[in-house]
N, C-alpha and C positions, 0 to 999 in steps of 0.2 A: 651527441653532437650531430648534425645535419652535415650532410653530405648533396654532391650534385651532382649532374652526369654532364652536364653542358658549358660552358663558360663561363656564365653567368653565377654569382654566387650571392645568395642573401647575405651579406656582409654582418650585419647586425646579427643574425642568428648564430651563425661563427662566433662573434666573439662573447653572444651569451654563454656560448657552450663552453669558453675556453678561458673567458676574463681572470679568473684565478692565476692562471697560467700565465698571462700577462704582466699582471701585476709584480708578478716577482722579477727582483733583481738578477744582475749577473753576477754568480757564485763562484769565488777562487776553489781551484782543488784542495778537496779539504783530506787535512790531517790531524783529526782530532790532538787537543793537550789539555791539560788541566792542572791548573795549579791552585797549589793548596794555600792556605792565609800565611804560611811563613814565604812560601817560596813567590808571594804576591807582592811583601815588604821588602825584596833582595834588592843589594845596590843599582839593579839594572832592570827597575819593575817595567811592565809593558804601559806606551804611552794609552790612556782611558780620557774619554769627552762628554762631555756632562751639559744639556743646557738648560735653564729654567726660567720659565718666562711667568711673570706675573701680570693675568691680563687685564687688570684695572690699572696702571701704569702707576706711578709715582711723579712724586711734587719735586721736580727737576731742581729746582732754589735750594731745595734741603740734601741734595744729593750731590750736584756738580760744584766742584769747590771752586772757589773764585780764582783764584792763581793755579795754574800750570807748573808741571815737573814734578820734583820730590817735594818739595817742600812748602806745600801748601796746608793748611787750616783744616782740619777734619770739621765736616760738614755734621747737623745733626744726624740724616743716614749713616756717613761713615763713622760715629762715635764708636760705636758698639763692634767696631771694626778693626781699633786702635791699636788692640795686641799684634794684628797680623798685618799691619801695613805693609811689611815686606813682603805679602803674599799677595796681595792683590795690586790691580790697575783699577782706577777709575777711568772710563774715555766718553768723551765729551766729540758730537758734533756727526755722528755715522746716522745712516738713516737708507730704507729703499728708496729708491724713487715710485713715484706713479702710484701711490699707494690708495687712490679713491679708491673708494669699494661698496658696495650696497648698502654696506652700512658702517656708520662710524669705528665698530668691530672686527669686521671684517680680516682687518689685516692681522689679527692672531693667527691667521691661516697662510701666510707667508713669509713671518717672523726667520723661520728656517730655510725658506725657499728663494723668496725674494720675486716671486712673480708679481705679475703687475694687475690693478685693479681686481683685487679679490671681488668674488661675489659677483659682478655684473655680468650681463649677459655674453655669454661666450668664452668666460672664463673656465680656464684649467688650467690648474694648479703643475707642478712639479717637485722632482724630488727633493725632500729636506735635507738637511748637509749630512745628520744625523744618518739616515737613510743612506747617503753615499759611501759613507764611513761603512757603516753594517755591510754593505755588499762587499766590499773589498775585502776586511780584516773580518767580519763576523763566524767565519768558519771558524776561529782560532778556540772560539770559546762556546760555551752551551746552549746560550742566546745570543741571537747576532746582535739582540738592542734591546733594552729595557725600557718600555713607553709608559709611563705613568701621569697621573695627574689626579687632583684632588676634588674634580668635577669628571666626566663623563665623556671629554672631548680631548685631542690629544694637539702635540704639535709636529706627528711625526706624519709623513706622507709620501707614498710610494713612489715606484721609477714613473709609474701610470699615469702618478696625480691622484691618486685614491687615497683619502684619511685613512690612517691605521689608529684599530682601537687602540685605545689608556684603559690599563688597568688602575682603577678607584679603589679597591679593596686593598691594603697592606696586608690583611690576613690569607687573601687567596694569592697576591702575589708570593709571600713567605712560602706556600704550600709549593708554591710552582717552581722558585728557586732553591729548596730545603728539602722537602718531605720525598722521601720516597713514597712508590704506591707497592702495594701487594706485589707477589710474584705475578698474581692474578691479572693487575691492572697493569703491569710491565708486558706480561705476554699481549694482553690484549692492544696494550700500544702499539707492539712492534708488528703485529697483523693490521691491525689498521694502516701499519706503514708501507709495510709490504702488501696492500691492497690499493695504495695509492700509487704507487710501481707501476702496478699491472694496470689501471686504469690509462695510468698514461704510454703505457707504452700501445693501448688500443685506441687513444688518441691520436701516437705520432702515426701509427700506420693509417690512419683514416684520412690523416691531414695531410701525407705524403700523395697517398693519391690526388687527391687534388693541383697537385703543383703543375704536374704538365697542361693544365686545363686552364691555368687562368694567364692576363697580360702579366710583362714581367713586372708593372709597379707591383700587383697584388702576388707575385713572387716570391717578391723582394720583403713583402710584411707577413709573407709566410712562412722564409728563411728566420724572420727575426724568431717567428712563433716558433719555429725550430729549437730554436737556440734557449727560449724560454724555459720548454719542455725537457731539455737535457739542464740546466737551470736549476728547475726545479726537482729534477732525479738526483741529480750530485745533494741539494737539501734534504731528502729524505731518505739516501744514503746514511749522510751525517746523524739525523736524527736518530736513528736506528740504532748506531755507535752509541749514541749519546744517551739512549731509553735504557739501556744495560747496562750503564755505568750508574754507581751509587752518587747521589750527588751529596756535596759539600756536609761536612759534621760540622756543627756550629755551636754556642755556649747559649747563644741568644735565646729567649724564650717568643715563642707567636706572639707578634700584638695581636691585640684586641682593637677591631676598628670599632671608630668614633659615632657614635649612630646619629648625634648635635650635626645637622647640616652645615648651623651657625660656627659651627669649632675650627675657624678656618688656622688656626698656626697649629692648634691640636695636628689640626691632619698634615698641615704641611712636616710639621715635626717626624711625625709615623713615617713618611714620604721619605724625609732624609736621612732617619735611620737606619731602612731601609737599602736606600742604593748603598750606603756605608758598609753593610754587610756583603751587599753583592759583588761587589768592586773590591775587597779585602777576599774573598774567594774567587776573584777572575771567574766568577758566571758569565759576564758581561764586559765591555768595556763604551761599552756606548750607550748612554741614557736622558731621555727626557723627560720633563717634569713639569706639564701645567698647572699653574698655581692658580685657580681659579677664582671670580672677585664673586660676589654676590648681589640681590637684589635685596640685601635685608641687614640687622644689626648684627655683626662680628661679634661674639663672646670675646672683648679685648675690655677688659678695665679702664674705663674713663668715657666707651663710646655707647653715646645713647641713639645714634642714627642712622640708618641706610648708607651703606658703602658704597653703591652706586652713587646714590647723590650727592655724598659728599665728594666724590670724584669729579662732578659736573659742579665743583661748587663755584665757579663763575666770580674768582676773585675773593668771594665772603670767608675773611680772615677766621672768622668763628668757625666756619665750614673747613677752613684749611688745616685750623689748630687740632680738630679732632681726626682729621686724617690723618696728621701728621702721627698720634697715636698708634692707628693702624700700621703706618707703613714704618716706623721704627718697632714696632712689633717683628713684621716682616724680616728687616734688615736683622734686628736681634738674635732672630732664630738661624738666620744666614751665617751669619757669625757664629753662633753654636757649632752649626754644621760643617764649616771650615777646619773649625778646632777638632773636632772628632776626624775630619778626615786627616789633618795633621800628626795629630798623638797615634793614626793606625799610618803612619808612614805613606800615606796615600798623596798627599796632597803634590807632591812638587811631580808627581807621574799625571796626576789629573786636572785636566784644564778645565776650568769649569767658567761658563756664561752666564749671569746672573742680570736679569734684566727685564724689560715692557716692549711691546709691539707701542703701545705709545709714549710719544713725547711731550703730549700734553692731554690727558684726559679729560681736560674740562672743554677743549676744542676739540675735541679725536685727534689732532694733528702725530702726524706719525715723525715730523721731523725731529733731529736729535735725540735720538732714543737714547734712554738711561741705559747703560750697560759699564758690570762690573764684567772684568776678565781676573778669575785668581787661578793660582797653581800652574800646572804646567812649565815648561823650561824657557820661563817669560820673565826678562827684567822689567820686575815690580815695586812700588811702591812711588806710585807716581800718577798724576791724572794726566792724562795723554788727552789734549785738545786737536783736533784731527781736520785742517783747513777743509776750507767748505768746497772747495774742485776735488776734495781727494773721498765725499764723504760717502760712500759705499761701501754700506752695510756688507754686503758678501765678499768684497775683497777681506775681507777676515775671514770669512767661511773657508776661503782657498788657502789663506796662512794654519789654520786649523787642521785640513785635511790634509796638507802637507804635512804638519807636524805629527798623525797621526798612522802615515806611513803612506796613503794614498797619493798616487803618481797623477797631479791636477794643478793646472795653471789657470783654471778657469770655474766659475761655479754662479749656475744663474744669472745676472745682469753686472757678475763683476768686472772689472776694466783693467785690473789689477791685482797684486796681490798685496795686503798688508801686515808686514809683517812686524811687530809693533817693539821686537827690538832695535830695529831700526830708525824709528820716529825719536 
């Protein structure tokens, strides 16, 4: 890191040196726990948040059912759904605002966050709710947040505005939440920990000096850099705890990842057998899951065409019939994954988001986004239609981090908080 003798400070050069640092959240005092798959199904399991967004959207007609409350007509989506009516909500009408963005896609990059015009010039991003969760309650467990996705991009994003990667592999995630390493690779973890210590503790001396040197706004942002660095010491504390404990014995055997680009429920499957296992071991309790769409034909029985383009199918019923293929594919395996998280006692602990950045993919329009809400300690079984003055997407984000222990009346552009027992 660069240092200066005079008041003046290359600003940029700072925080090449430190952006790491930066990037990370504010960290509760941690006291490491761990709990094991019995003591995970107790009557008073800990509240866990799940969101998964599928970013080629879905055909709204087949999802949102026509009548309102309990007692409406399960949609072709919601068929496959029909055992567990009582566990979920359909809601109909939420959406961000300002959602134009460089490009019609775009806003999968704010699905979590809620900022405004993804992609254009001058845009930065904010932290995903996901993210906010992790900071508060993530000491509790071994991983603050579990980021996955079925493509290479993710939907989780730093305090900074910085994407955090997705892990795409099931096999390397399994290793990471399962396998122990040698004595060998333990010792060497915990040196590398303890050498990330000592790095920054030659940082905060370096960056101390500088503080009587500059005006108090740039202070004031190097109070906050302060505070980062102790931040991120409390984290590598933790981890260190955490590198010498044995992790989770489990029954399950490794998958084998899907090497079919084209095997998009394949993977999504792997995907959610996965969190099933993580979330039955309290590894985690916060997880995302990009479900990623393709430029090419899905391995689904019946579809001979480009999922993109049938996406953009521009009304051609023939174009929609075979979507519609796909995306009860989708919902199908949704419903598997409900069920397994039920039968492991998991389900009414874990609120899970099942949904699209858009509301209509053959326009990009991001209004009325499809979103199921299941699990969690939410009276369900019901489509929740949500007046169009009230329709902001992140006042759920704030009913969610509430529910989730985090002390928040406010989260990205919400106005309110939704909280959908209520409605």
């Amino acid at each position: 890191m660069r240092t200066a003798s005079k008041r003046h400070l290359d600003r940029r050069a700072f925080l090449c040196g430190t952006g790491t640092v930066l990037t990370l959240p504010f960290l509760e005092a941690m006291v490491p726990a761990f709990a094991t798959r019995a003591q995970a199904a107790t009557a008073n399991p800990p509240p866990r948040f799940l969101a998964m967004c599928a970013t080629l959207g879905f055909h709204t007609p087949f999802l949102f059912p026509k009548e309102t409350g309990a007692d409406y007509t399960l949609t072709p989506y919601l068929e496959p759904l029909k055992d567990l009516k009582n566990d979920f909500s359909v809601i109909s009408g939420l959406q961000h605002d300002e959602q134009n963005g460089a490009n019609g896609h775009t806003s999968e990059m704010t699905w979590l966050t809620s900022a405004k015009h993804p992609g254009l010039a001058g845009f930065k991003n904010t932290i995903s709710i996901d993210q906010l969760i992790a900071e508060r309650i993530g000491s509790r467990t071994r991983f603050p947040s579990l980021i996955l996705g079925t493509g290479n991009e993710s939907l989780s994003w730093s305090a900074s505005g910085v994407p955090l990667p997705a892990e795409s592999s099931p096999s390397k995630a399994f290793q990471q939440l399962f396998v122990d390493g040698t004595p060998a690779e333990i010792a060497a973890q915990v040196r590398g920990l303890k050498r990330g210590r000592s790095i920054l503790d030659t940082v905060m001396g370096q960056a101390k000096k500088l503080h009587g040197e500059l005006g108090k706004r740039d202070q004031e942002k190097l109070d906050e850099y302060f505070s980062a660095v102790r931040d991120l010491e409390g984290r590598l504390v933790q981890n260190e705890e955490w590198a010498q404990r044995p992790k989770p014995k489990i029954d399950a055997k490794p998958p084998t990842d899907i090497q079919s680009r084209t095997d998009a429920i394949g993977k999504m499957r792997l995907m959610q057998d996965l969190i099933v296992l993580a979330l039955q071991t309290d590894s985690t309790r916060t997880v995302t899951l990009r479900l990623s769409g393709m430029n090419a034909v899905p391995e689904i029985a019946g579809v001979k065409n480009d999922w993109h383009n049938l996406s953009h199918h521009g009304q051609d019923q023939a174009k929609i019939d075979e979507l519609k293929v796909i995306e009860t594919a989708e919902f199908t395996e949704f419903a598997s994954f409900l069920s397994k998280l039920k039968a492991a006692a998991l389900l009414d602990s874990t609120a899970v988001i099942f949904g699209s950045n858009l509301g209509n993919a053959s326009a990009h329009s991001t209004a009325n986004l499809p979103l199921v809400l299941a699990g969690g300690v939410f009276k369900h079984g019901r489509h929740i239609a949500i007046d169009k003055e009230k329709h902001v997407f992140s006042n759920l984000f704030v009913s969610l981090a509430q529910r989730m222990g985090v002390e928040a009346d406010k989260f990205g552009f919400s106005t309110g908080v939704l909280d959908i027992n209520q409605v």
